[in-house]
Biotite code that builds the C-alpha atoms (Angstrom):
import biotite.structure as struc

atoms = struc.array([
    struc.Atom([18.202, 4.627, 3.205], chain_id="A", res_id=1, res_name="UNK", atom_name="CA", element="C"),
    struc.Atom([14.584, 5.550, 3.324], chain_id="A", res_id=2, res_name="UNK", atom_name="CA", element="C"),
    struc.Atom([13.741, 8.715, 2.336], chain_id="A", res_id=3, res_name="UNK", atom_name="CA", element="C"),
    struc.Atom([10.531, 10.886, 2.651], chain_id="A", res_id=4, res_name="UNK", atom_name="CA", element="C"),
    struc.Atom([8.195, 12.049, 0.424], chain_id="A", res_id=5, res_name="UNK", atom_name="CA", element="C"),
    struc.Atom([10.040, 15.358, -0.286], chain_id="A", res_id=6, res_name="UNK", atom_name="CA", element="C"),
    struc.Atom([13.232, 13.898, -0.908], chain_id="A", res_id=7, res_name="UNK", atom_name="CA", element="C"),
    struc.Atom([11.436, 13.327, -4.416], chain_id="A", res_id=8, res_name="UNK", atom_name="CA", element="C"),
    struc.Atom([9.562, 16.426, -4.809], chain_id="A", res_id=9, res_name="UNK", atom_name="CA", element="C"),
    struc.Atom([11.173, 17.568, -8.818], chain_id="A", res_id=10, res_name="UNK", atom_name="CA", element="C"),
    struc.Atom([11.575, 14.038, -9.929], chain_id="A", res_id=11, res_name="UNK", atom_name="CA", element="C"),
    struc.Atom([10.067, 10.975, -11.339], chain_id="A", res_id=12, res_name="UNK", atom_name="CA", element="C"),
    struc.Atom([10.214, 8.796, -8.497], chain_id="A", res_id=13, res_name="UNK", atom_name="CA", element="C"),
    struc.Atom([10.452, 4.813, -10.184], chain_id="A", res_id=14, res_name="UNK", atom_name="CA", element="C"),
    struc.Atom([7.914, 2.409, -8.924], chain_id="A", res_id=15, res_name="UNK", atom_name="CA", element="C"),
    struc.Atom([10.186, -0.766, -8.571], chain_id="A", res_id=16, res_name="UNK", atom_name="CA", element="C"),
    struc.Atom([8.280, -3.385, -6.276], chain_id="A", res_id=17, res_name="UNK", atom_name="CA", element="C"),
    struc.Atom([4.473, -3.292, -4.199], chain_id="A", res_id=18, res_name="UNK", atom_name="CA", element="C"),
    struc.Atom([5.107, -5.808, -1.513], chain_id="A", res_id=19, res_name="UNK", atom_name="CA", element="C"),
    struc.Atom([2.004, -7.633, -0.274], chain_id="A", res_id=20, res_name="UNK", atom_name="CA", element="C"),
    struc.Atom([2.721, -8.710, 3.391], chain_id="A", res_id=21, res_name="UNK", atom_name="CA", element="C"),
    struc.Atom([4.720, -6.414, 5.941], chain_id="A", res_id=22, res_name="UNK", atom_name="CA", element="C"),
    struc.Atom([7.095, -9.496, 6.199], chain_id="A", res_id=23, res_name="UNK", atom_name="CA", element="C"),
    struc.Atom([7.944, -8.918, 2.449], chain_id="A", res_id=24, res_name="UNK", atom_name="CA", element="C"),
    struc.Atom([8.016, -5.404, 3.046], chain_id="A", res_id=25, res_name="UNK", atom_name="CA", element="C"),
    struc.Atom([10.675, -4.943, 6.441], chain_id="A", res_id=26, res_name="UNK", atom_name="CA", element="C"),
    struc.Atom([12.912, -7.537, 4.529], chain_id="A", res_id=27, res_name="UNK", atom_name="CA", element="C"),
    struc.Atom([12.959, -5.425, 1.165], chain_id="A", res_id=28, res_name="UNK", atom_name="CA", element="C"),
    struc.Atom([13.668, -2.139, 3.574], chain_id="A", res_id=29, res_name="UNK", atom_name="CA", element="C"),
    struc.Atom([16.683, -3.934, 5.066], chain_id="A", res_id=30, res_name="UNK", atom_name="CA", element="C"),
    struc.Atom([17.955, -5.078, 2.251], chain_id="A", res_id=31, res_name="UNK", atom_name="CA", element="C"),
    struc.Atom([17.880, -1.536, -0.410], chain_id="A", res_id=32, res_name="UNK", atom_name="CA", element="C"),
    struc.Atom([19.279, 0.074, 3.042], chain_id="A", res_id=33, res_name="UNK", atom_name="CA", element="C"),
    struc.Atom([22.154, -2.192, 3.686], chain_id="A", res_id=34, res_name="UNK", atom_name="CA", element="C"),
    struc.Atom([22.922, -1.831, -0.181], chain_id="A", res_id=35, res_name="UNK", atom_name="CA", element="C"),
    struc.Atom([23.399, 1.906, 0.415], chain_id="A", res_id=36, res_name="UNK", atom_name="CA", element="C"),
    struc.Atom([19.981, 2.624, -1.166], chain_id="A", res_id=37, res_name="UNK", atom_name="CA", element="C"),
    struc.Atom([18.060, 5.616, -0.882], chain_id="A", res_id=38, res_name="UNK", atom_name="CA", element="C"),
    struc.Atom([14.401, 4.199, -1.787], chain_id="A", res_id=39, res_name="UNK", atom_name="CA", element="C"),
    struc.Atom([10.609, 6.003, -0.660], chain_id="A", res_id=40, res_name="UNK", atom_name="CA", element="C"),
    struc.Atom([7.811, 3.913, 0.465], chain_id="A", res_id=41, res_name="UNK", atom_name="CA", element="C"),
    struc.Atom([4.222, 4.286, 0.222], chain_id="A", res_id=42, res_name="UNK", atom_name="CA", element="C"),
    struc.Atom([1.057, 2.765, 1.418], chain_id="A", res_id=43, res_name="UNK", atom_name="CA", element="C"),
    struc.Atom([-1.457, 2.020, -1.490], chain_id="A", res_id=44, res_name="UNK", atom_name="CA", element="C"),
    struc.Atom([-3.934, 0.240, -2.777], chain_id="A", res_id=45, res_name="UNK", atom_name="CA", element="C"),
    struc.Atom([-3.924, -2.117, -5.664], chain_id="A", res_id=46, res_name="UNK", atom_name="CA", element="C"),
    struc.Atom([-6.150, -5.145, -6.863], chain_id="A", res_id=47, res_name="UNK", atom_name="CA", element="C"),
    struc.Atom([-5.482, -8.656, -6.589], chain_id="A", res_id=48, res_name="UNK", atom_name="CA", element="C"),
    struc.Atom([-7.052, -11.884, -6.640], chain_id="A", res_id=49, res_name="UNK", atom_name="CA", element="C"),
    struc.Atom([-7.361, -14.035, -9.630], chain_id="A", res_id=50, res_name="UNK", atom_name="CA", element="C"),
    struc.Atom([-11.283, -15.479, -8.670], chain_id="A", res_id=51, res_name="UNK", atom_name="CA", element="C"),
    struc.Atom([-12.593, -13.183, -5.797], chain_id="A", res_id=52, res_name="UNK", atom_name="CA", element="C"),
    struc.Atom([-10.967, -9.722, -7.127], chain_id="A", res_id=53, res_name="UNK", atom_name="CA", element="C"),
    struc.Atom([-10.616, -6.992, -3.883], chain_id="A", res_id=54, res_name="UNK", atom_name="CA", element="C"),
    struc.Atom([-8.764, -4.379, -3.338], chain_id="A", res_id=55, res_name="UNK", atom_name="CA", element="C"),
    struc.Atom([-6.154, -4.040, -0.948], chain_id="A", res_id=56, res_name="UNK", atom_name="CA", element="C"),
    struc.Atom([-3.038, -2.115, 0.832], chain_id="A", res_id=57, res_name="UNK", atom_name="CA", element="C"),
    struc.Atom([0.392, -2.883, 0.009], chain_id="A", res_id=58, res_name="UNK", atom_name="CA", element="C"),
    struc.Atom([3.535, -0.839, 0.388], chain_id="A", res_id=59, res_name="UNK", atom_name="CA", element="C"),
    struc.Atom([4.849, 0.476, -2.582], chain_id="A", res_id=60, res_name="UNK", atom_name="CA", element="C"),
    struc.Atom([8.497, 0.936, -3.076], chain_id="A", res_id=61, res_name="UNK", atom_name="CA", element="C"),
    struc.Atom([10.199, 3.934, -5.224], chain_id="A", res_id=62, res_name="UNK", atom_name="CA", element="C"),
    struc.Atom([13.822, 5.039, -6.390], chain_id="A", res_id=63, res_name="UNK", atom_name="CA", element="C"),
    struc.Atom([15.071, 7.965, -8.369], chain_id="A", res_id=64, res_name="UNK", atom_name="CA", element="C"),
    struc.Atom([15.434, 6.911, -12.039], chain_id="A", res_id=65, res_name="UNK", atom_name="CA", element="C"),
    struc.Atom([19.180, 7.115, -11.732], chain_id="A", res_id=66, res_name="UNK", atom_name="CA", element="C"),
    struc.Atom([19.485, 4.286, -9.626], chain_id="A", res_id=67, res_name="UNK", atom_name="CA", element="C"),
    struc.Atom([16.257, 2.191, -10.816], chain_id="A", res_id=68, res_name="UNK", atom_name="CA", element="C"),
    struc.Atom([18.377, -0.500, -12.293], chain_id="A", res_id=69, res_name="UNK", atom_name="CA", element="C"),
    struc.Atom([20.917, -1.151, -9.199], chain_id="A", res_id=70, res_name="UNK", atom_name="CA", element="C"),
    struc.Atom([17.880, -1.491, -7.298], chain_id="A", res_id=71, res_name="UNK", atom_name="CA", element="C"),
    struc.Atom([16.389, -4.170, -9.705], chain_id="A", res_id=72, res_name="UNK", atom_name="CA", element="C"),
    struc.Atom([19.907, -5.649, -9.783], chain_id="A", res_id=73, res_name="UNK", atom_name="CA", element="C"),
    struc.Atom([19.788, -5.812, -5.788], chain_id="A", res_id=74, res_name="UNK", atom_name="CA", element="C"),
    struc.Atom([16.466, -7.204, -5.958], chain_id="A", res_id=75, res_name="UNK", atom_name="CA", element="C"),
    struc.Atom([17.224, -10.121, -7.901], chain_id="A", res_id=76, res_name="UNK", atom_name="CA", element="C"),
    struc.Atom([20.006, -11.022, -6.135], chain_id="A", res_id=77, res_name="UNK", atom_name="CA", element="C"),
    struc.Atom([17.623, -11.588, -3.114], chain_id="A", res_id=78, res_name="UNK", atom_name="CA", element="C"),
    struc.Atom([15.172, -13.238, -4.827], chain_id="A", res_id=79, res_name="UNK", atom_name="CA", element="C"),
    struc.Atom([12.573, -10.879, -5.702], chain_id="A", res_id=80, res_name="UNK", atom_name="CA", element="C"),
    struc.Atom([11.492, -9.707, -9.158], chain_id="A", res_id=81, res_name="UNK", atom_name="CA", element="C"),
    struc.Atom([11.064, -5.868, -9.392], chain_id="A", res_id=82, res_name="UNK", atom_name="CA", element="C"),
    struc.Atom([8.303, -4.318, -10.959], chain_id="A", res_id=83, res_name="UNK", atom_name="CA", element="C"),
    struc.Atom([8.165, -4.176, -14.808], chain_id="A", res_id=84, res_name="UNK", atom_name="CA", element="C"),
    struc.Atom([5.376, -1.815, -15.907], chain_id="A", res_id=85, res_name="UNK", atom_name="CA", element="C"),
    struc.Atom([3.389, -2.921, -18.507], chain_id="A", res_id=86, res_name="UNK", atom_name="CA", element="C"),
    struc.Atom([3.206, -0.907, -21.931], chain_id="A", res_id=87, res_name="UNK", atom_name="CA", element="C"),
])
């Protein structure tokens, strides 16, 4: 279920995907909710581009650390690959 920003408020909220198009978006939403989920998202900006760099606005898609690797394991099961940070 999607939760607000003060659901987190005391944790580390995980970063585990930044969806690009609002397609991409509404479909991960549907899916962490019908998989009993409780997820926060968050519009921010990142960069992308390989040869004209910009910046853009993508939504940005949290979980409590407790659950961070259901919601990867959801997430591959419908095809997308969750966000890995890099060390």
């Amino acid at each position: 279920m999607k939760r607000d920003a003060d659901y987190f408020e005391g944790h580390d909220p995980q970063l585990i995907y930044i969806a690009k198009r609002l397609k991409d978006a509404l479909r991960l939403e549907s899916i962490l909710t019908g998989a009993g989920l409780d997820y926060g998202v968050e519009a921010d900006h990142y960069r992308g581009g390989l040869i004209f760099v910009s910046e853009r606005i993508g939504a940005f898609f949290y979980v409590l650390p407790e659950v961070r690797e259901m919601a990867h394991r959801v997430m591959r099961e419908h095809g997308y690959r969750p966000y890995e940070p890099i060390d």
